[in-house]
C-alpha positions in Angstrom: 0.0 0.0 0.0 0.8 3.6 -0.6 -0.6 7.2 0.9 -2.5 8.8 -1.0 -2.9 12.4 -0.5 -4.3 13.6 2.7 -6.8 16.3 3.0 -8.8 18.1 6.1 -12.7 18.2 7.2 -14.0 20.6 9.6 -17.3 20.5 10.7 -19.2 23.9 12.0 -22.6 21.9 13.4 -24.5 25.0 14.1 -27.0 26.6 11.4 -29.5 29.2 12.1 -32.8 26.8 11.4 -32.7 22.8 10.5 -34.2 22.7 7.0 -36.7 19.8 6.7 -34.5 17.8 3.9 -31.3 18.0 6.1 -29.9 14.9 7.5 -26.5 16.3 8.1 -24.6 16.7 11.8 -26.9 20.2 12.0 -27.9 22.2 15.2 -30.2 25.6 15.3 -28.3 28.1 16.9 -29.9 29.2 20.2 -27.8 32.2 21.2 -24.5 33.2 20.7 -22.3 30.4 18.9 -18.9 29.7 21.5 -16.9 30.5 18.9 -13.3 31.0 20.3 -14.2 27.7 22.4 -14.9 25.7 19.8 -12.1 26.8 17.3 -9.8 26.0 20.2 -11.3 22.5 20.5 -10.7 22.0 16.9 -7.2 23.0 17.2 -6.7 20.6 20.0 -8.7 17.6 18.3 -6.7 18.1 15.2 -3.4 17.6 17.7 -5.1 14.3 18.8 -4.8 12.9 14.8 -1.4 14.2 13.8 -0.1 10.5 14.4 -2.1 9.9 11.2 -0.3 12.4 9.2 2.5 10.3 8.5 5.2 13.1 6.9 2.6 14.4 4.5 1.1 17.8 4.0 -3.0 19.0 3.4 -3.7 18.7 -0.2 -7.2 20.5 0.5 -9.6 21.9 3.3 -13.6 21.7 3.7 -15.1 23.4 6.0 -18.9 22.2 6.1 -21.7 21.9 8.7 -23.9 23.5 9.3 -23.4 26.5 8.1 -19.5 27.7 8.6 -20.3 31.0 7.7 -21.8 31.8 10.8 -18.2 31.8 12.1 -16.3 35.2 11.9 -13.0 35.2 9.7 -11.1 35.9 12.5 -11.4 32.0 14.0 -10.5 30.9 10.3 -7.6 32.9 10.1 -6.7 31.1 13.8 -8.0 27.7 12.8 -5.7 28.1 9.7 -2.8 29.4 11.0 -3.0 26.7 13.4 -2.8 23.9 10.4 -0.3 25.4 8.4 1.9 25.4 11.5 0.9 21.7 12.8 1.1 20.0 9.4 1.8 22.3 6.4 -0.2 22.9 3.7 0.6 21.5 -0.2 1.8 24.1 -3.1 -1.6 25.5 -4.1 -3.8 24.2 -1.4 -7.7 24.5 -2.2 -9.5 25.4 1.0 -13.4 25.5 0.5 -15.8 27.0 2.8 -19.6 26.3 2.8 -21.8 29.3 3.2 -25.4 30.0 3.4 -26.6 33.3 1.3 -29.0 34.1 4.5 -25.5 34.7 6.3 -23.4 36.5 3.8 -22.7 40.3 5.0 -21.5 42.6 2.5 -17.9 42.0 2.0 -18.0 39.1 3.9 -16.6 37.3 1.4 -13.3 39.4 1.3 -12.5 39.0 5.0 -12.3 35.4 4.5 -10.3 35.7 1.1 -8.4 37.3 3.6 -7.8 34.9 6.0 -7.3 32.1 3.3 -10.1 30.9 2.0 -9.7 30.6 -1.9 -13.1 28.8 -2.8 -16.4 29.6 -1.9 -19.5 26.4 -1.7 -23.0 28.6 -1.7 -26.1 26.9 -0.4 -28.8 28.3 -2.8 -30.7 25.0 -3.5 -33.2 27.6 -5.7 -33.7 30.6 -7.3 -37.7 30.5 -6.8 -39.0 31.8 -3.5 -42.4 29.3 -2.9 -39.7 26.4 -3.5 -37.2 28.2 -0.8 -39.8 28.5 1.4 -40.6 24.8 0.9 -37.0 23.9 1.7 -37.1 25.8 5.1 -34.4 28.4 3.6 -33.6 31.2 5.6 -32.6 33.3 2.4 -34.6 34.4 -0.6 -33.9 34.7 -4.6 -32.0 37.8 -4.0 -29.7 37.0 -1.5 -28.9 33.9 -3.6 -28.2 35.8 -6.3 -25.9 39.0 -4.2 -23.9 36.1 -2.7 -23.0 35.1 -6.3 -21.6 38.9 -7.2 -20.2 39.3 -3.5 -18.1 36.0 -4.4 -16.2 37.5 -7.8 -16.3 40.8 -6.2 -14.0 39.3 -3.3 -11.9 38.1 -6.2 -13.0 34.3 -5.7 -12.0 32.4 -9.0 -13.1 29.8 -7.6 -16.5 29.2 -5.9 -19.5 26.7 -6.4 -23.2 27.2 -6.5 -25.4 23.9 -4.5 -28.6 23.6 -6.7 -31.6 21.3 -6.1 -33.8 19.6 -8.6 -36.8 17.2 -8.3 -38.4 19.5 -5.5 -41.9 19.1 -4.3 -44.5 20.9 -6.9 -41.6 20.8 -9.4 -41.6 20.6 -13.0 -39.5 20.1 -15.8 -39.9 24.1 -16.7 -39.6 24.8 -13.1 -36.3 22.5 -12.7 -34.6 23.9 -15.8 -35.6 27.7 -15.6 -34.0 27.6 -12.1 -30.9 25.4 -13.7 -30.9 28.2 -16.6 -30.7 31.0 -13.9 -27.9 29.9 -12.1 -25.7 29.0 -14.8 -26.3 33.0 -15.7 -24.8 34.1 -12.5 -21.2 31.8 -13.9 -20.3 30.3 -11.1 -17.0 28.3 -12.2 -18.8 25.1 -10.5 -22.5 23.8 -10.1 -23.8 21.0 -7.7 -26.7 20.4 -9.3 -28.8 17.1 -7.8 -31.5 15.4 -6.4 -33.7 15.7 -3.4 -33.8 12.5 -1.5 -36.2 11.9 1.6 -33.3 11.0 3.7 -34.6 9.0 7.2 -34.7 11.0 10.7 -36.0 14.4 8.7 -38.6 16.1 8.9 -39.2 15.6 4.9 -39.2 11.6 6.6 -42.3 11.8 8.9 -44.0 14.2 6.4 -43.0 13.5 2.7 -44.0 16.0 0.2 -44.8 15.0 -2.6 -42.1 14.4 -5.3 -42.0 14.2 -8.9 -42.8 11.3 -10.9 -39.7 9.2 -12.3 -40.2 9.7 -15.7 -40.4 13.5 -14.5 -36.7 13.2 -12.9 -35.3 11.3 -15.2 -36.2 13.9 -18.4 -35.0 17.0 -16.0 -31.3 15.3 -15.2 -31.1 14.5 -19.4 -32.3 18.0 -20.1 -30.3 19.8 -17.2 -27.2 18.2 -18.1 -27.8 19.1 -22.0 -28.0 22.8 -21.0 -25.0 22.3 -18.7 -22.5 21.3 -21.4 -24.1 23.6 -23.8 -22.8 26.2 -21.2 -19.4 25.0 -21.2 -19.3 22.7 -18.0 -18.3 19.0 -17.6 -19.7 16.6 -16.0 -16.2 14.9 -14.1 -18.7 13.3 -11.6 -22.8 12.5 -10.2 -23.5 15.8 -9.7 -20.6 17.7 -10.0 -20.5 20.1 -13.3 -17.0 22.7 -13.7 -15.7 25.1 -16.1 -12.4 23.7 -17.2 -9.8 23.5 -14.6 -12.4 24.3 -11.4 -13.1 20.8 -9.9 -13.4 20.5 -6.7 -9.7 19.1 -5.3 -11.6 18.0 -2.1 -14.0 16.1 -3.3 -11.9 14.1 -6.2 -9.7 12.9 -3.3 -12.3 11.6 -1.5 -13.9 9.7 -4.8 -10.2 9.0 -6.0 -9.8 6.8 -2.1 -7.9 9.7 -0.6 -7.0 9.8 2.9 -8.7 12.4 5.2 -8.5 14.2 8.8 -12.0 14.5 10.2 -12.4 17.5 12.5 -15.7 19.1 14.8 -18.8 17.4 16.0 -19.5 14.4 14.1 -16.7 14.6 11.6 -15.3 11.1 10.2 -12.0 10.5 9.0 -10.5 7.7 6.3 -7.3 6.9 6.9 -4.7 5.1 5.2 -1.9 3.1 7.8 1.3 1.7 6.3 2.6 0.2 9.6 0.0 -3.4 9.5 -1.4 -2.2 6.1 -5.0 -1.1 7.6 -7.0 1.4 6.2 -9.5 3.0 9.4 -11.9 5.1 9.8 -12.5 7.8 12.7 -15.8 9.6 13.9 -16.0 12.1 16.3 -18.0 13.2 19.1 -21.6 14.1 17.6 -23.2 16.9 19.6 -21.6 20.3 20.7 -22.0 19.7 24.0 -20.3 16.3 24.6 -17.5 17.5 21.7 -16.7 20.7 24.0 -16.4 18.5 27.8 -13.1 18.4 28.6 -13.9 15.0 30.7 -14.2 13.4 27.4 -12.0 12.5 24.2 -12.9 13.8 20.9 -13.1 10.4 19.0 -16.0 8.8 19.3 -15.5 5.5 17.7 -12.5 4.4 14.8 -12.5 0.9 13.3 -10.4 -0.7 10.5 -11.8 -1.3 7.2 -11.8 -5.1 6.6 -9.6 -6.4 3.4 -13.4 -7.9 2.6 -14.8 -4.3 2.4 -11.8 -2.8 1.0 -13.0 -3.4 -2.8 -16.6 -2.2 -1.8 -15.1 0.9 -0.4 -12.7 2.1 -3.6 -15.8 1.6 -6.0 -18.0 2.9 -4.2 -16.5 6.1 -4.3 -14.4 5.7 -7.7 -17.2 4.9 -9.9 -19.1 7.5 -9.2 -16.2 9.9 -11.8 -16.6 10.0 -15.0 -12.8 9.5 -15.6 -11.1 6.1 -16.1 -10.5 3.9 -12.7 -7.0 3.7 -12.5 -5.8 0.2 -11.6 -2.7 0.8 -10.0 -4.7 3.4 -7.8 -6.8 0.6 -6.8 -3.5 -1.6 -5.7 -1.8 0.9 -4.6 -4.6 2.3 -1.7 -6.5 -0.6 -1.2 -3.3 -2.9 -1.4 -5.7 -5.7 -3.1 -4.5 -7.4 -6.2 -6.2 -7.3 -9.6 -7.3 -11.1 -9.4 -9.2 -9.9 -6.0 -11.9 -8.2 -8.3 -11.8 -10.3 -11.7 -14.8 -12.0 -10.9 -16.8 -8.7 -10.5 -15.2 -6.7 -13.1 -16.4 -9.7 -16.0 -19.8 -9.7 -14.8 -20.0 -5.7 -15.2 -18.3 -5.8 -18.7 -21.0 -9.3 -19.3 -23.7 -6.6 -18.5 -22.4 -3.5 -20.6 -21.9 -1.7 -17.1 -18.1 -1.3 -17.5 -15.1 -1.7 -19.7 -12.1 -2.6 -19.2 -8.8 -0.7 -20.8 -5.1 -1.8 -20.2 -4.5 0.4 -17.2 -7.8 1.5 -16.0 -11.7 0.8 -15.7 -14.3 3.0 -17.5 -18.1 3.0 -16.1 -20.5 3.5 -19.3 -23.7 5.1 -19.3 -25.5 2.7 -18.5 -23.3 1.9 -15.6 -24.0 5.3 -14.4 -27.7 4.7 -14.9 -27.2 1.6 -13.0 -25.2 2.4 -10.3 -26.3 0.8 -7.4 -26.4 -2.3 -9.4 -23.0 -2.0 -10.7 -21.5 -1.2 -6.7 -23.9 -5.1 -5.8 -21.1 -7.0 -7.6 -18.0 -5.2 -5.4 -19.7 -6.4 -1.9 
């Protein structure tokens, strides 16, 4: 086995309102957020995993919750400083914070360009006020749309735009007027997918009603048709970028990167050369148990069996559009090639994959098929 790259996840828990669809590590504010305490903590946790640094430096931050934005940029430009000086941060680090147009100030943006940040993730999920309203959104059309211009006015290059499609009441007009509107604003990067009722939501114990299948399925054709008309590729589900602005983070995490997890909740893959193990961390889940000082941060780490391991690497692999690299696959899963034959002739049997001399390419219809095409790794 070899390292992969090793990037850093922070997790800000608290947002100003749970939105019914969220099944994320999430708590409504109630009062002032402990700001200074809880930077300090994540300081102090990150000391607690510099064992699994191993000699390398971060190839990428994301700072996600929640909604990070609440936080002021002077506890980034503390929580940053702190990395760079504990690890050391790769030649052209990307370091992506999520923000929330209901929580963007003027010039916001430009303090925390100032304290590092280079790439902005904006929540909009819509552009259409009865459907933000739906979604429990604290901001309206507007703000959405400010956020945008306050993000190139702050001189971000780089920053992503989160959109939502399939909402309750939608239709294909709806979906791709609202697609149509964002890609106006040219953002260098869209994340443009689903809803999914996800269990223990509110959405859960009252579902709204959805669009039909054959509805979904003709906005993602359509949507993704008026994305690469507008110049952006597809590189992986629901990720669409302007040449060069991919999201660094998020490849290593589909590519079977290594990563630090961070805050309340955060989890952690990690990639051990001494007894070849490849674990996983999760932390403490509420604020409150994260902050005791009676109590460690990690709430539970296990190793990923050698049984799992193939599971694991497709999972996350398959879902880019790029070739699978086989020596990637040997290299961080340490597995050999014969470990996966059987799996890989039944998907090129069924037109879900095929296999080149130094790498694996899904097909569309293995990207249709997904979930079906993952059932022959476990």
């Amino acid at each position: 086995m070899k390292l992969p790259p090793l990037s850093l996840y922070v997790h800000v828990p608290w947002c100003v309102q749970k939105c019914p669809y969220c099944d994320f590590n999430s708590h409504g504010k109630k009062g002032d957020i402990p700001e200074k305490e809880y930077v300090q903590h994540l300081i102090d946790d990150l000391k607690s995993d510099l064992p699994y640094v191993q000699g390398r430096k971060i190839h990428s931050i994301f700072i996600g919750g929640g909604t990070p934005s609440l936080l002021s940029a002077d506890a980034y430009v503390q929580l940053l400083s702190e990395v760079a000086l504990l690890i050391g941060f790769e030649q052209g680090i990307e370091i992506t914070l999520e923000a929330n147009p209901g929580t963007v100030e003027t010039d916001r943006f430009k303090r925390y360009v100032e304290a590092g940040i280079n790439r902005i993730s904006i929540g909009v999920q819509s552009l259409q006020e009865d459907k933000l309203k739906v979604l429990g959104r604290i901001h309206g059309e507007q703000e959405a749309i400010n956020a945008a211009h306050e993000a190139k006015s702050a001189g971000l290059n780089a920053f992503n735009m989160d959109l939502m499609h399939g909402l309750p009441g939608q239709n294909i007009e709806d979906a791709l007027s609202d697609l149509q509107r964002v890609i106006d604003l040219s953002p260098p990067h869209i994340s443009w997918y689903q809803l999914t009722i996800e269990p223990n939501t509110q959405f859960a114990s009252k579902p709204p009603k959805l669009p039909e299948d054959e509805t979904l399925w003709d906005i993602q054709e359509q949507g993704q048709a008026l994305l690469a008309q507008a110049g952006y590729q597809q590189y992986e589900i629901s990720g669409y970028a302007k040449s060069g602005y991919q999201c660094r983070h998020n490849l290593n995490y589909w590519q079977f990167g290594d990563y630090l997890g961070i805050g309340c909740g955060a989890h952690g893959k990690i990639t051990q050369l001494d007894g070849q193990k490849i674990v996983r961390t999760e932390k403490v889940k509420h604020p409150r148990g994260y902050m005791d000082l009676t109590k460690p941060y990690l709430y539970k780490s296990w190793q990923v069996d050698e049984s799992d391991r193939a599971f694991e690497f497709f999972m996350n692999c398959l879902r880019l559009q790029a070739p699978c690299n086989k020596q990637t696959f040997i290299s961080y899963t340490g597995l050999k090639l014969e470990d996966v034959q059987p799996a890989i002739t039944q998907a090129i049997n069924q037109g879900l994959i095929i296999d080149e001399s130094h790498s694996w390419l899904v097909t569309n219809k293995g990207h249709r098929y997904l979930n079906d095409l993952l059932e022959l790794f476990v």
